[in-house]
Each structure stands twice: as structure tokens, then as C-alpha cells.
N, C-alpha and C positions, 0 to 999 in steps of 0.2 A: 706661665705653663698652662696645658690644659691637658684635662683627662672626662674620661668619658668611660660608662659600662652600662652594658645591656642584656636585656632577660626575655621568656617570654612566661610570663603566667599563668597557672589553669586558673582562671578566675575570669569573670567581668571588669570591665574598667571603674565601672562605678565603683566595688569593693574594696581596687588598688587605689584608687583616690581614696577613698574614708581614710586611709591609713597613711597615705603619704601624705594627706592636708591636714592632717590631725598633730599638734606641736605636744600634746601630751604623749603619743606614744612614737615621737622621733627617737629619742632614745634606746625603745627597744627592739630596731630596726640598723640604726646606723652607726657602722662601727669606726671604730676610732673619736664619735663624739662623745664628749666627756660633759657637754654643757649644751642647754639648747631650751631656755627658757623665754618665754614670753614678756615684751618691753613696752607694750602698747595696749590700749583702752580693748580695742577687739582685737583674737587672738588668732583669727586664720582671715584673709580677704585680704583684698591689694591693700598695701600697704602696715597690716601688717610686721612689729617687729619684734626679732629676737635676738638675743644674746648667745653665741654660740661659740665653742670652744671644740679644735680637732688638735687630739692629742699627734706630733708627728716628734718621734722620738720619746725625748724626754721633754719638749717642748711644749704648751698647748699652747695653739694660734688661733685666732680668729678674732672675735669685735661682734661687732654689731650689724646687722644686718636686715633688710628690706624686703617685705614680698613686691616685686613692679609686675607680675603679670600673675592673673591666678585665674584662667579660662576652665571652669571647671566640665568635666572631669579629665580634662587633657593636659594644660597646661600650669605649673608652679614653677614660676623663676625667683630668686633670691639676686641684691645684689650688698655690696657692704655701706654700710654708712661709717663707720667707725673702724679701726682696726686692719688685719690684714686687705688688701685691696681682692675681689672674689668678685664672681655672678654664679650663681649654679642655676640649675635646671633640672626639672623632672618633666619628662616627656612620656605620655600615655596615648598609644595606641590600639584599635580592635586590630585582632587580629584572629585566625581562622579558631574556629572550633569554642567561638564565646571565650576563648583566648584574649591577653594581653600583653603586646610589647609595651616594654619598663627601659627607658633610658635615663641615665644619670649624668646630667654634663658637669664639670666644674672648670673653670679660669679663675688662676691666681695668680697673686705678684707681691713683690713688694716696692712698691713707688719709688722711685729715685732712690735705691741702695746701691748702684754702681754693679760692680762685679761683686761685690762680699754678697749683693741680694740675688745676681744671677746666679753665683755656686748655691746659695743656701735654699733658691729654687729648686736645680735640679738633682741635691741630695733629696731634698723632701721629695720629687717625683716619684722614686719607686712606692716611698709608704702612703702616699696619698693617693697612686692609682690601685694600690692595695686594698685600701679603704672603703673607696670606690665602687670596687668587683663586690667585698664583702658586702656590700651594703646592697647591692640590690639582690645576692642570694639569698640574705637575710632575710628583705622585703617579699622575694620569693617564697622564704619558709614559712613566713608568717602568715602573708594571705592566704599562700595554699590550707593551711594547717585551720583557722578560722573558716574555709568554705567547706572544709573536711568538718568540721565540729557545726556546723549550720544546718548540711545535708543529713549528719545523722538525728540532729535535732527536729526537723521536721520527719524523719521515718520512725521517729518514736511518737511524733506527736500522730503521724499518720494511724499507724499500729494499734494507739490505745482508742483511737476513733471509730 
């Protein structure tokens, strides 16, 4: 299966990169993950791994997982090494006004389950492209909310100057 959601943010791309290549603060951006800890010597850069869990249902899914591409500040791909079969993607681009478009891709599966793994695909479809949308309005409220507390930080630093 695959899903996908898209945004556009007041922000710079630089900004929405710190936060989307940042493994300490995936959590408080992405919803439905319940797990998303660091498996490897360096903790952001290709390659990259983490342990991630996406609660669907009463279920958590996921394994282990790869970064294979990480073009900063545009591109972060995941794929899985362990566990559910996955690639996701964050896709950063400019866009007008010092703006950014925030794409979220994900492909999942589960390998050779037959039909029990096709239906148990597309029941998880709805809650996973739920997930999804949440996550990158999340990432949206985040950034924005961060260049809100930055802007008034430099007008107080401006003001007491």
C-alpha cells in the first residue's frame, strides 16, 4: 500500500529539515508513532538506524529501519531492515513567500502474507493515511510555532538594543 500527505509551511526549508532530521524530536511531531529510537553509532546521516514502532489499531508495527538517502535539506528516505516491509519519505521543497512544501510518502507491506496480509493491508489503510495527514500538520504546527517564538525573540533582543 502506499500513502502520501502534503503541506505547505511558513517557514524556510532549512528550519523544516532541523526538525524532520532530528530523531530526538520525531516523536513530538509524528503521530501514531509510539517508538522511534536510535540503533546506530551516528544518529542522523545515510545510513543511519532506528527502531520504530506505528501504533495501527491496537497493533504496533514496524522493525527496524534504514536512512538510504539523506540530501540535505531536501531529501530523507527510510527503508526497513527488519520488520514490517516500508520505505518512507520526506520531501522538502521552496516554495513562494520563503515558504515550504512538506511531503510525506510511505509504502508498506507485508511480504509473502497471501490474502490474510492483503486484507490486513487495507484495513490498516485508513489509519495509516490518517497518520500520515496528522503528521505533517503536526510538523506544520511545530515549525510554524518555533519561527513564531524566534521572530519574537529577536524583537526583544532588537528592542532592548
Amino acid at each position: 500500500m502506499r500513502a502520501s500527505a502534503s503541506s505547505v509551511v511558513s517557514a524556510p526549508m532549512e528550519s523544516v529539515w532541523q526538525i524532520v532530521s532530528d530523531p530526538e524530536r520525531a516523536l513530538s511531531f509524528m503521530s501514531g508513532v509510539t517508538r522511534w529510537e536510535v540503533d546506530s553509532d551516528e544518529p542522523t546521516g545515510l545510513g543511519a538506524r532506528y527502531r520504530m514502532l506505528l501504533r495501527v489499531g491496537s497493533a504496533e508495527v514496524g522493525g527496524l529501519i534504514e536512512l538510504v538517502e539523506f540530501a540535505e535539506p531536501r531529501e530523507l528516505a527510510w527503508t526497513s531492515v527488519t520488520g514490517v516491509d516500508q520505505r518512507g519519505r520526506w520531501r522538502l521543497r521552496e516554495a513562494q513567500g520563503g515558504r515550504t512544501r512538506v511531503e510525506l510518502r510511505l509504502a508498506y507491506g507485508i511480504a509473502g502474507s497471501g490474502l490474510g496480509g492483503w486484507v490486513a493491508e487495507h484495513v490498516a489503510a485508513r489509519t495509516v493515511d490518517a497518520h500520515l495527514h496528522r503528521t505533517v500538520e503536526q510538523l506544520k504546527r511545530l515549525v510554524e510555532a518555533d519561527e513564531a517564538r524566534a521572530r519574537a525573540a529577536a524583537r526583544r533582543t532588537a528592542q532592548s538594543a
